[in-house]
ZALUM-103694 format. One line per 5 residues: their letters; for each residue x, y, z of N, C-alpha, C. Coordinates in nm, 4 decimals. Atoms other than C-alpha are relative to their C-alpha. Example, Ala and Ser with C-alpha at 12.3 -4.5 7.8 and 13.67 -1.06 7.14 Angstrom:
BEGIN
AS) 0.0890/-0.1190/0.0000/1.2300/-0.4500/0.7800/0.0900/0.1200/0.0000; -0.0820/-0.1190/-0.0060/1.3670/-0.1060/0.7140/-0.0770/0.1090/0.0730
This chain:
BEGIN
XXXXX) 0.1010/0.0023/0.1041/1.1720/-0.7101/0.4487/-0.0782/0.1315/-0.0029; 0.0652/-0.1494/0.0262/0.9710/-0.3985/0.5557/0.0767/0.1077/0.0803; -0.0433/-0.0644/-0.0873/1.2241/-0.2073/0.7503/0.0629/0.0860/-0.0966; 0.0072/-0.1567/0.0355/1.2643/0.0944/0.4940/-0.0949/0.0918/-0.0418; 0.1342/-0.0821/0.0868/1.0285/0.3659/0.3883/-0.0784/-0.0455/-0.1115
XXXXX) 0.0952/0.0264/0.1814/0.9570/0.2961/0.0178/-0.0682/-0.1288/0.0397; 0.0517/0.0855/-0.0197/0.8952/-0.0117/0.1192/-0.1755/-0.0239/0.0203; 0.1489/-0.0382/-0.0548/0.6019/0.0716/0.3285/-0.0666/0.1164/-0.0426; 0.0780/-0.1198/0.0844/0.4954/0.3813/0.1207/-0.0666/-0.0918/-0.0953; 0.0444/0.1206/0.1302/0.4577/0.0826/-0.1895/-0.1145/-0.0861/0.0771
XXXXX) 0.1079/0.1150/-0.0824/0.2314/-0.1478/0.0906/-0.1334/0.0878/-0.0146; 0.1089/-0.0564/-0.0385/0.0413/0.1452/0.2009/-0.1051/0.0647/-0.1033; 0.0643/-0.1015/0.1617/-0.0444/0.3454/-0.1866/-0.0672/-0.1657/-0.0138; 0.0569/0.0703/0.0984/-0.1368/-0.0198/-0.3104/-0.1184/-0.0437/0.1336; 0.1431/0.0730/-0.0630/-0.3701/-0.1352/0.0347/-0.1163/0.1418/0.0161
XXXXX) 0.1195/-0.1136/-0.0333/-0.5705/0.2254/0.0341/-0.0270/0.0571/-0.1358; 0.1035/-0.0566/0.1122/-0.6208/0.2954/-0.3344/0.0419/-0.1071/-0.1131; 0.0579/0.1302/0.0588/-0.6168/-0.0691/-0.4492/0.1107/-0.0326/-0.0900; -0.1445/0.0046/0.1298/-0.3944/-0.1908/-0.7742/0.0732/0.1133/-0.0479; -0.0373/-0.1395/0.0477/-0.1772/0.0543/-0.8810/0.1400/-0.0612/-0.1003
XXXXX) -0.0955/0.0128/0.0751/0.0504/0.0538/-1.1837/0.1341/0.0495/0.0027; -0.1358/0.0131/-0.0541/0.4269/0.0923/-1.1771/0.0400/0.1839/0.0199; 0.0490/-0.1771/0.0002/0.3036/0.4954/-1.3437/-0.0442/0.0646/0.1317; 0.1400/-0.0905/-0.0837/0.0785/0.5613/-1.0671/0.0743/-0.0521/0.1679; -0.1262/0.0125/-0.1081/0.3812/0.4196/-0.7718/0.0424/0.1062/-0.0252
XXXXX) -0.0704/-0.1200/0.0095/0.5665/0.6460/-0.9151/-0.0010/0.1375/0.0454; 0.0098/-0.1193/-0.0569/0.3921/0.9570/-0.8940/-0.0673/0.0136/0.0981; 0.0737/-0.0737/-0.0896/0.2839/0.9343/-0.5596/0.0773/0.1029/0.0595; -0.0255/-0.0788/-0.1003/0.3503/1.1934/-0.2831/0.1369/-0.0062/-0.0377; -0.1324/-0.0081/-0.0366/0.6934/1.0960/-0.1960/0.1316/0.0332/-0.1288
XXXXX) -0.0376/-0.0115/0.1281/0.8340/1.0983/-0.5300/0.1353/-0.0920/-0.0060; -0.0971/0.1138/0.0512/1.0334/0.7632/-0.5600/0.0753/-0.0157/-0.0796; -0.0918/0.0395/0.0806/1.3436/0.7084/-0.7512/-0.0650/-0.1404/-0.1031; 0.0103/0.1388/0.0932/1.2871/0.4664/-1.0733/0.0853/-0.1134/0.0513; -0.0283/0.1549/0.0097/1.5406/0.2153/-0.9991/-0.0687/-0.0424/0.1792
XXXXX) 0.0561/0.0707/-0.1217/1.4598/0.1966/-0.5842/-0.1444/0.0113/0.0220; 0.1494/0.0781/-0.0373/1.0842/0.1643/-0.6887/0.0205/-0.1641/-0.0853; -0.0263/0.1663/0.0860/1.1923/-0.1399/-0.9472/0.0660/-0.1076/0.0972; -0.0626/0.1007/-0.1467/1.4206/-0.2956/-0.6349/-0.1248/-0.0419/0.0997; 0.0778/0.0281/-0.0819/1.1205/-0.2364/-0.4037/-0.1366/-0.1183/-0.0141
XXXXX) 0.1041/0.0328/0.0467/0.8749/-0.3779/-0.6218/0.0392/-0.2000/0.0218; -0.0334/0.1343/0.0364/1.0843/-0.7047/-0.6890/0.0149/-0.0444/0.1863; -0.0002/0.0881/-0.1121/1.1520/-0.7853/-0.3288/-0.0958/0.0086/0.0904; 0.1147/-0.0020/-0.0787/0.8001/-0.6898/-0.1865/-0.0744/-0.1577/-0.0984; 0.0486/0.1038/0.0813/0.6948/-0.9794/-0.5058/0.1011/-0.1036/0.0624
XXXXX) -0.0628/0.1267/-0.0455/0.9617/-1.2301/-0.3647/-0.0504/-0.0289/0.1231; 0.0236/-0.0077/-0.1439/0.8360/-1.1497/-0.0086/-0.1327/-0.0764/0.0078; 0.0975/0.0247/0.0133/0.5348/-1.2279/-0.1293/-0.1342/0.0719/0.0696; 0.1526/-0.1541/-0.0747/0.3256/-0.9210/0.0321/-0.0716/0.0442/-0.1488; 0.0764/-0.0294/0.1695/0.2345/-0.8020/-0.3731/0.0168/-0.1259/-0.0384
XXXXX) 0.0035/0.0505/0.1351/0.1714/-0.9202/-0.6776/0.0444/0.0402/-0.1227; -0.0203/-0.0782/0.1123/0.2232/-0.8336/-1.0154/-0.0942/-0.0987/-0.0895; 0.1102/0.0659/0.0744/-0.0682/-0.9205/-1.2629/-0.0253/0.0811/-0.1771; 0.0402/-0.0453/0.1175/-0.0926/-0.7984/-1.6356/-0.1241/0.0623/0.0194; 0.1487/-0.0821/0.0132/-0.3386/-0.5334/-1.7066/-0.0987/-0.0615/-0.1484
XXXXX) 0.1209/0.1154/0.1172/-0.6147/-0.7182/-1.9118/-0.0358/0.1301/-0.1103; -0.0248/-0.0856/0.1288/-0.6263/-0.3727/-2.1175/0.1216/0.0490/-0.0839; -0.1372/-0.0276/0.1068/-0.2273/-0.3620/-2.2210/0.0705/-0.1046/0.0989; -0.0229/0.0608/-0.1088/-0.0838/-0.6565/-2.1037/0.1895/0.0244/0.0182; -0.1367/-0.0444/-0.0196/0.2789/-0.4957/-2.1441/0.0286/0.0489/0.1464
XXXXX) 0.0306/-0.0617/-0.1545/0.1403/-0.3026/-1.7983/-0.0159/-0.1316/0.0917; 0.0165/0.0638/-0.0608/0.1545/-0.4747/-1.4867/-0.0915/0.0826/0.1201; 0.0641/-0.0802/-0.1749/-0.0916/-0.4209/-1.1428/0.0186/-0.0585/0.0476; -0.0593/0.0501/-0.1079/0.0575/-0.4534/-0.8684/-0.0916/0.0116/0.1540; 0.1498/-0.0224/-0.0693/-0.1932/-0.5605/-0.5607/0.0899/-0.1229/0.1252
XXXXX) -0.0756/0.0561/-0.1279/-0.1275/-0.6744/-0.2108/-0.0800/-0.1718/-0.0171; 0.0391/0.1501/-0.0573/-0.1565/-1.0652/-0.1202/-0.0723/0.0168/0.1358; 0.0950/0.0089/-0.1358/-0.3199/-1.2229/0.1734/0.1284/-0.0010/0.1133; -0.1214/-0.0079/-0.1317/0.0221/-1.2312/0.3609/-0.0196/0.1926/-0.0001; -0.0084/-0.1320/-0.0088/-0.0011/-0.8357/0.2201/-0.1208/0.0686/0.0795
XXXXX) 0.1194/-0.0529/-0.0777/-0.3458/-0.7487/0.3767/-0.0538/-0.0088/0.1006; -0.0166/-0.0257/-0.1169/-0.2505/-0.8632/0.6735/0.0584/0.0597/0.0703; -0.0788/-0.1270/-0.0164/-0.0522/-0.5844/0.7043/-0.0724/0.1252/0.0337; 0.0525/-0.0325/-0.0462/-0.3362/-0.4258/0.7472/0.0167/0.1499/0.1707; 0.0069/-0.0417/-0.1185/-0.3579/-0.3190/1.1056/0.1099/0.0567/0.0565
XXXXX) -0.1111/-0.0540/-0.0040/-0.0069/-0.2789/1.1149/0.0635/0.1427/-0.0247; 0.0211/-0.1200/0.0842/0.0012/0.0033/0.9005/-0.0838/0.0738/0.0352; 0.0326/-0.0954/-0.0638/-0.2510/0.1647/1.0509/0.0742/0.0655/0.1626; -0.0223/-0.0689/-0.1139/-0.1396/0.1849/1.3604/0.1839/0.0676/-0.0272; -0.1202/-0.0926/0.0210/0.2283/0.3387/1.2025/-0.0785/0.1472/-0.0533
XXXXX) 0.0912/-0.1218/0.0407/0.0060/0.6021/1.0815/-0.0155/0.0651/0.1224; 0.0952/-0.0671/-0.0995/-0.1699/0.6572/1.3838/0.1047/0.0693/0.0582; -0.1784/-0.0368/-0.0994/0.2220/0.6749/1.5859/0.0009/0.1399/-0.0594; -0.0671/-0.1131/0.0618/0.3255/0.9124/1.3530/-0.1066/0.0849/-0.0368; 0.0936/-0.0897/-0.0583/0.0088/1.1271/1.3551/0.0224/0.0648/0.1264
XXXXX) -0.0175/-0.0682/-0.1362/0.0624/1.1930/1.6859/0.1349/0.0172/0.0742; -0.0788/-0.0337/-0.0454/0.4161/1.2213/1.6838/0.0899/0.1094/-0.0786; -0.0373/-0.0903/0.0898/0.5236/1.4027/1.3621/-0.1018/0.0399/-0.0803; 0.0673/-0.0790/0.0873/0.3935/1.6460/1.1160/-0.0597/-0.0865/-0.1455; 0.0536/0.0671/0.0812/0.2078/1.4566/0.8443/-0.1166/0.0907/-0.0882
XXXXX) 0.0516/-0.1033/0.1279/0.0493/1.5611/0.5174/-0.1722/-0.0568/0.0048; 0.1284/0.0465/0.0249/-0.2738/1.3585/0.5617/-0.0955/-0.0350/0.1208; 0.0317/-0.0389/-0.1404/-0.4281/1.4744/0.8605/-0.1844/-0.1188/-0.0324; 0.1229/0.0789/0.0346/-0.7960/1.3214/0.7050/-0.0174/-0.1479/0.0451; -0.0755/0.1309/-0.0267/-0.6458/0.9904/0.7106/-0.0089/-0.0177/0.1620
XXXXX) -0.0198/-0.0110/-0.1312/-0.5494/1.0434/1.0716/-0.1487/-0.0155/0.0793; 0.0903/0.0082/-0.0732/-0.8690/1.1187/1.1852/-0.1203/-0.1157/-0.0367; 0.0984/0.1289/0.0434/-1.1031/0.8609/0.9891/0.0658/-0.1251/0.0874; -0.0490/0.1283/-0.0474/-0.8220/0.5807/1.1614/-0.0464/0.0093/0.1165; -0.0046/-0.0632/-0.1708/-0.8649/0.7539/1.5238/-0.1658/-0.0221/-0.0006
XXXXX) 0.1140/0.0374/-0.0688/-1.2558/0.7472/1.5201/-0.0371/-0.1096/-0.0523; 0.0368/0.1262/0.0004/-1.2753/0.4229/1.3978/0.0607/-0.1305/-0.0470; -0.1705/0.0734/0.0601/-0.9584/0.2133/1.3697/-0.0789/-0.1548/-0.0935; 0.0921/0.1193/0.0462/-1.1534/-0.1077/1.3603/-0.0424/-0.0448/-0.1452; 0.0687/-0.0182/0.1009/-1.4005/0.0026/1.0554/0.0622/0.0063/-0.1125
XXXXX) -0.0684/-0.0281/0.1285/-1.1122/0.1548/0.8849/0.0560/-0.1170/-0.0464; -0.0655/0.1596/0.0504/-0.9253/-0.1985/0.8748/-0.0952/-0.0983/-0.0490; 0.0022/0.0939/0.0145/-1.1951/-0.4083/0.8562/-0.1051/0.0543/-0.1915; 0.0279/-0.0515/0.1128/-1.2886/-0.1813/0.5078/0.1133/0.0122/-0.1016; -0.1026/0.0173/0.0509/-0.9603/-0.2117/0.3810/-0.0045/-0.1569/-0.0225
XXXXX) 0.0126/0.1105/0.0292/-1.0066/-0.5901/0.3928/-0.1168/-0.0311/-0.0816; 0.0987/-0.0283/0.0708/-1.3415/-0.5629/0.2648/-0.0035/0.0516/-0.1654; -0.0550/-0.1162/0.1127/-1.2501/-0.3377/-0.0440/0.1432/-0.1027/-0.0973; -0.0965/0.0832/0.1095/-0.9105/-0.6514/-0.1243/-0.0730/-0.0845/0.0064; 0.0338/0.1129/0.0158/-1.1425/-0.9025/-0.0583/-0.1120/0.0070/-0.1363
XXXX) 0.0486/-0.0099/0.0865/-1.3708/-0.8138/-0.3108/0.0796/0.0055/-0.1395; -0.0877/0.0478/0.1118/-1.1171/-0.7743/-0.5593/0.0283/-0.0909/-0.0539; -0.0366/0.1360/0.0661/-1.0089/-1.1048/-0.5463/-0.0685/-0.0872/-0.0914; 0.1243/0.1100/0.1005/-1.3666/-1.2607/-0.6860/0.0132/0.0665/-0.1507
C-alpha cells in the first residue's frame, strides 16, 4: 500500500500543505507522471488513507485530503524524513530542522491543522 515513492510524496504534499488538487499534486517538486499520479490517487482512495471531495467552487475539481487512517501516518512520515535527513542529501533542509527540534510539536500540529479541517 505505501511501499513506493509517489505514494508517500502524495501522503506527505497533502498532510503538510493540507487539500491539494489533482493541479497542485502534480506540480510538486518531484514532478509526477499523469497517469502514475491518477493510479496513486485511486489506490491511496481505496486504501482509504485520502479522500476525494468536490471543490465547492467547481465541483468538476476534486480535493484530495488525508483520512483519519491517513493522519495517522503522521509520525510515520516524519520520522522517514528525519532517516533520510540524516542519511541522504535532501532539498528541504528547513523541514529537517523544525522536525529535529521538536518532533512532537511538529506532529501534534499536523494533527491540529487536519483536525480543524474536518469541522
Amino acid at each position: 500500500m505505501l511501499g513506493d515513492r509517489w505514494s508517500l510524496l502524495i501522503i506527505r504534499d497533502v498532510m503538510l500543505f493540507g487539500p491539494r488538487t489533482y493541479k497542485q499534486l502534480l506540480e510538486s517538486h518531484e514532478r509526477i507522471a499523469t497517469n502514475i499520479l491518477a493510479d496513486r490517487l485511486k489506490r491511496l482512495i481505496a486504501y482509504e488513507i485520502i479522500r476525494a471531495d468536490p471543490e465547492p467552487a467547481d465541483k468538476r475539481k476534486l480535493n484530495y485530503s488525508l483520512t483519519k487512517k491517513g493522519i495517522d501516518l503522521a509520525p510515520v512520515l516524519t520520522e522517514m524524513v528525519l532517516w533520510a535527513g540524516a542519511h541522504e542529501k535532501t532539498e528541504n533542509q528547513a523541514l529537517i530542522r523544525q522536525m529535529r527540534r521538536d518532533k512532537e510539536g511538529f506532529i501534534a500540529g499536523i494533527r491540529e491543522r487536519w483536525a480543524a479541517r474536518q469541522s
